[in-house]
N, C-alpha and C positions, 0 to 999 in steps of 0.2 A: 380140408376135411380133417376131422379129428377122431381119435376112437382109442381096444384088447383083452389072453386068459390063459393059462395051465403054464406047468413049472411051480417052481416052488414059493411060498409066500412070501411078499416082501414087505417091508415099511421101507420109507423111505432115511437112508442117511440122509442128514443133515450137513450141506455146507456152512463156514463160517460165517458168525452173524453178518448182515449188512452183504452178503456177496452173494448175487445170482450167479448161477450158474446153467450152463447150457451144452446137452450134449447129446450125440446122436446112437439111437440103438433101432436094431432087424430082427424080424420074426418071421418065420415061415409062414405066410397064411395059406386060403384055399387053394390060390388060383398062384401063387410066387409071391415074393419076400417085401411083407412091410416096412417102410422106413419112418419112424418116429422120432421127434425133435421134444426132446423134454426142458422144458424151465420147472427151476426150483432154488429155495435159496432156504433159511434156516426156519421157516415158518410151514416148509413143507413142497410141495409139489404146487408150481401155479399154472403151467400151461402144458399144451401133449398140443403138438400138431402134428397131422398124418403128412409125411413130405412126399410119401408114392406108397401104392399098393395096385396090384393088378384085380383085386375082388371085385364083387359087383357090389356098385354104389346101394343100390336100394334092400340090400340084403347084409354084405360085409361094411360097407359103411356106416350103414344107420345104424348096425351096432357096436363099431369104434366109435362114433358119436356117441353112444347111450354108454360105453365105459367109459370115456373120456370124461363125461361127469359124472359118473360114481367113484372113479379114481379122485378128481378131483375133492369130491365131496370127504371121501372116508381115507384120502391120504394114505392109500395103499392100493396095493394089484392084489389084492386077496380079495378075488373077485371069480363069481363063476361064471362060465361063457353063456352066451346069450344064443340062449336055444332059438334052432334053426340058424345059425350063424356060427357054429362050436367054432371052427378050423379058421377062422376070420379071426374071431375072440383069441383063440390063442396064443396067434400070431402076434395079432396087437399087443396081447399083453407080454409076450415073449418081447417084444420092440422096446415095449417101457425098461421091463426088468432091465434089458440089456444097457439102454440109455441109464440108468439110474447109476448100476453097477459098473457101469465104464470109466466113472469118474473117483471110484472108492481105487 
């Protein structure tokens, strides 16, 4: 599953051309701490996989799903949470920031 919100805005750095990159960030969600796997390499951000989270699937999932492509899309976590799923969102997005920022 794939998905995240709140904290401060990010873009993503850029690694050097030609080199993916892959790293792991956590976020506190509802229910206890999301773990996100980020790929990205100099063209932006290409994948978010959700590696665990304790939320419920058809509430905090579908909405790490529904950031995982607007992240993907607008190549940033300056994203607002997906109401009725705020503390889900957040978390997820806290997972990314954290994976993004792990590797600066």
């Amino acid at each position: 599953m794939t998905a995240a919100c709140a904290g401060p805005a990010s873009s993503v750095a850029a690694p050097a051309a030609g080199q993916d990159r892959v790293s792991e960030g956590t976020g506190q969600g509802y229910r206890g701490l999301i773990r996100a796997l980020v790929r990205s390499n100099s063209n932006g951000i290409q994948s978010i996989e959700v590696i665990n989270h304790q939320d419920d699937e058809s509430i905090g999932g579908a909405a790490m799903e529904s950031l995982t492509e607007s992240i993907l899309e607008s190549n940033s976590t300056d994203l607002d949470a997906v109401s009725g799923a705020t503390e889900s969102s957040r978390g997820f997005l806290e997972a990314v920031r954290n994976a993004l920022h792990s590797r600066e």
